[in-house]
N, C-alpha and C positions, 0 to 999 in steps of 0.2 A: 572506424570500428570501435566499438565500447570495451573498457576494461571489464573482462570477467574473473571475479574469484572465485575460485571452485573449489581447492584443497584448502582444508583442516587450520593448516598455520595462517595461510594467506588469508583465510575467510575468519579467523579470529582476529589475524592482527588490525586487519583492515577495521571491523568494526571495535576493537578499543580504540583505536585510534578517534572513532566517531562517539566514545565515552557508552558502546553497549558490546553486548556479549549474546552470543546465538544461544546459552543455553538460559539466560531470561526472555527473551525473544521465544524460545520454544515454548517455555514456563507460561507467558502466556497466551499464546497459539492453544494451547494445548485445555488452559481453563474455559477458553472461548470457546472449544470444542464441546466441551462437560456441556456448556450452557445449551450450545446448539442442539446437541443428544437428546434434549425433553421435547422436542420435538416431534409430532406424528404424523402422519399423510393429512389427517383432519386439518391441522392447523394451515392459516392462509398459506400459498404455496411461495411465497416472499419472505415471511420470519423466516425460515433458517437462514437465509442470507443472512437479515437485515440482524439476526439475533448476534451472527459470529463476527459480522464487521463490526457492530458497536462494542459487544462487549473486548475484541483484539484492539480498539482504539482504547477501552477504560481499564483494560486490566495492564499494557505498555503504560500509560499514565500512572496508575499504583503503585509500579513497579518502579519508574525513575523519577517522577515528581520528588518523594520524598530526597532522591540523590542531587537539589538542584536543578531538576527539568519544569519546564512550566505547560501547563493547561490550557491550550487557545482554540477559536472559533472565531478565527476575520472571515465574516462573508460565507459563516456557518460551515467551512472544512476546518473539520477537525482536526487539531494538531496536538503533537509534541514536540517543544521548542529548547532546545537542546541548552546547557546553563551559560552557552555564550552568546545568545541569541541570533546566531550567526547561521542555523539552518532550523528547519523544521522536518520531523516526519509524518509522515499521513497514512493509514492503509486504503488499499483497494481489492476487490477481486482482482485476477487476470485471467487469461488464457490458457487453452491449454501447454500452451508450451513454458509458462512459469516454472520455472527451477529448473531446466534444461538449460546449460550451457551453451549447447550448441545450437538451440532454436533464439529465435526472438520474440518473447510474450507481446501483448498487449495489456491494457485495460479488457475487464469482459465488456464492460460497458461504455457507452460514451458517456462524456464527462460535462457537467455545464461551465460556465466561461469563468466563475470564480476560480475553478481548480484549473482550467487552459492558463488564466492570468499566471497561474504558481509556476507551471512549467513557461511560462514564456520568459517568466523570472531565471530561471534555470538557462533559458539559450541566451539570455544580455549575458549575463556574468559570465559560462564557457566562451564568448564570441569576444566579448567587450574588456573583460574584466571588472565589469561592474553592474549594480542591477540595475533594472530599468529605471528611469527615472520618474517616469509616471506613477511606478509602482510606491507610492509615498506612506511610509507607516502613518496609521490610523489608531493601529490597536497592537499589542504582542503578537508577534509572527506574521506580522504583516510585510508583504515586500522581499522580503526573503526566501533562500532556492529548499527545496523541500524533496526530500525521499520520499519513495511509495514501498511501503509494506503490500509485495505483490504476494496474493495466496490463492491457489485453486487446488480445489476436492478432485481426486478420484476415484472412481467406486472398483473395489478389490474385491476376490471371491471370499475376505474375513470383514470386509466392512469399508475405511476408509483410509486413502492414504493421501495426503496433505501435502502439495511443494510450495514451497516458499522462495523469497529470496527480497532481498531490498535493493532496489534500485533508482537510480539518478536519472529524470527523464531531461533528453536534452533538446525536444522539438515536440510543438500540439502535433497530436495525429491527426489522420486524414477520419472524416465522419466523427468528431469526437473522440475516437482510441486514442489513448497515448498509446507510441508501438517505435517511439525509437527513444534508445539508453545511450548514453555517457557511460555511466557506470553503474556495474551488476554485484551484488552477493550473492548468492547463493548458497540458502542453507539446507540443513541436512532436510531430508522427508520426514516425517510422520505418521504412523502406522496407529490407526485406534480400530482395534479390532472389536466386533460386533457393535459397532455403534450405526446405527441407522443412515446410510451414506445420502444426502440430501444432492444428490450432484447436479439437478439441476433448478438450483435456488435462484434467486433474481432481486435485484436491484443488492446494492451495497451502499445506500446512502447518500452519495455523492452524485446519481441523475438523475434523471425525470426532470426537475426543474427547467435547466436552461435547455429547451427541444433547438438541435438545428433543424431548420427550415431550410429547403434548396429549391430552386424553381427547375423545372422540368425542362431540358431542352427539347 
């Protein structure tokens, strides 16, 4: 079973301890939103996605780069690599059951093999103590176990409400999902009223690329 943090104290302390704080983490949920919001049915039905995952990867970067965090792309996942170079975080869409305690999200999407390689990093180090050996740094944030900034929209009768939560994946899912945690944050919701609820946007960056292929029995 995964650790989940759910109350106030625990879900702060946890993350200073990982050198962030939920309400810059909201801070920029929250501008990522603004950005999403210019958004209209006209436009391709993929920007909103793709508008709220890049700009949630650029504005986390704005926001702790300048505190020592550094700026990477091994194998084009975006990261923020934390100032001891010892983890990275990445966002993703998920599930609907993101920010629920009691459910278990997934990725909404499947993921191509560069982001599988990040989480396989995640199950040497829980299993072994140590990360994969294959996984040999190349670049910054290479090799290294990696958070996902999990977020999914819901559409409310004032517009949109946002669950979040940061979590530690500890095994590739089955079809591409990742869909099992180690360990969960969970932050507060997000309520942006009258903003145009895109609920159901698509892609986030991180697939299309690597397609599983399965043969048919």
């Amino acid at each position: 079973m995964s650790v989940v943090h759910v109350e106030n104290p625990r879900v702060r302390d946890r993350l200073a301890e990982l050198g962030l704080s939920a309400e810059e983490i909201e801070n920029a949920l929250r501008r990522a939103e603004a950005e999403r919001s210019f958004c209209t049915p006209l436009d391709p039905v993929s920007l909103p996605g793709n508008i709220f995952w890049g700009r949630t990867v650029r504005f986390l970067r704005e926001t702790y780069v300048p505190k020592g965090w550094a700026s990477a792309s091994p194998s084009n996942v975006p990261l923020l690599v934390a100032p001891s170079g010892d983890f990275a975080i990445t966002a993703s869409s998920g599930s609907a059951e993101t920010g629920y305690a009691a459910l278990t999200p997934s990725t909404r999407y499947a993921k191509g093999n560069a982001v599988m390689k990040r989480v396989e990093t995640n199950r040497q180090l829980l299993l072994f103590g140590e990360r994969d050996p294959e996984a040999e740094r190349q670049d910054v944030g290479d090799g290294i176990p990696t958070w996902f900034l999990l977020y999914h929209h819901v559409r409310t009768d004032q517009g949109t409400r946002l669950h979040a939560e940061l979590s530690f994946p500890n095994e590739p899912g089955s079809r591409g999902k990742i869909s099992s945690w180690y360990e969960r944050i969970i932050l507060p919701w997000i309520d942006f009223e009258g903003f145009t609820p895109f609920v159901d946007d698509v892609d986030d960056g991180q697939g299309g690329i690597d397609i599983p292929i399965e043969r048919l029995s």
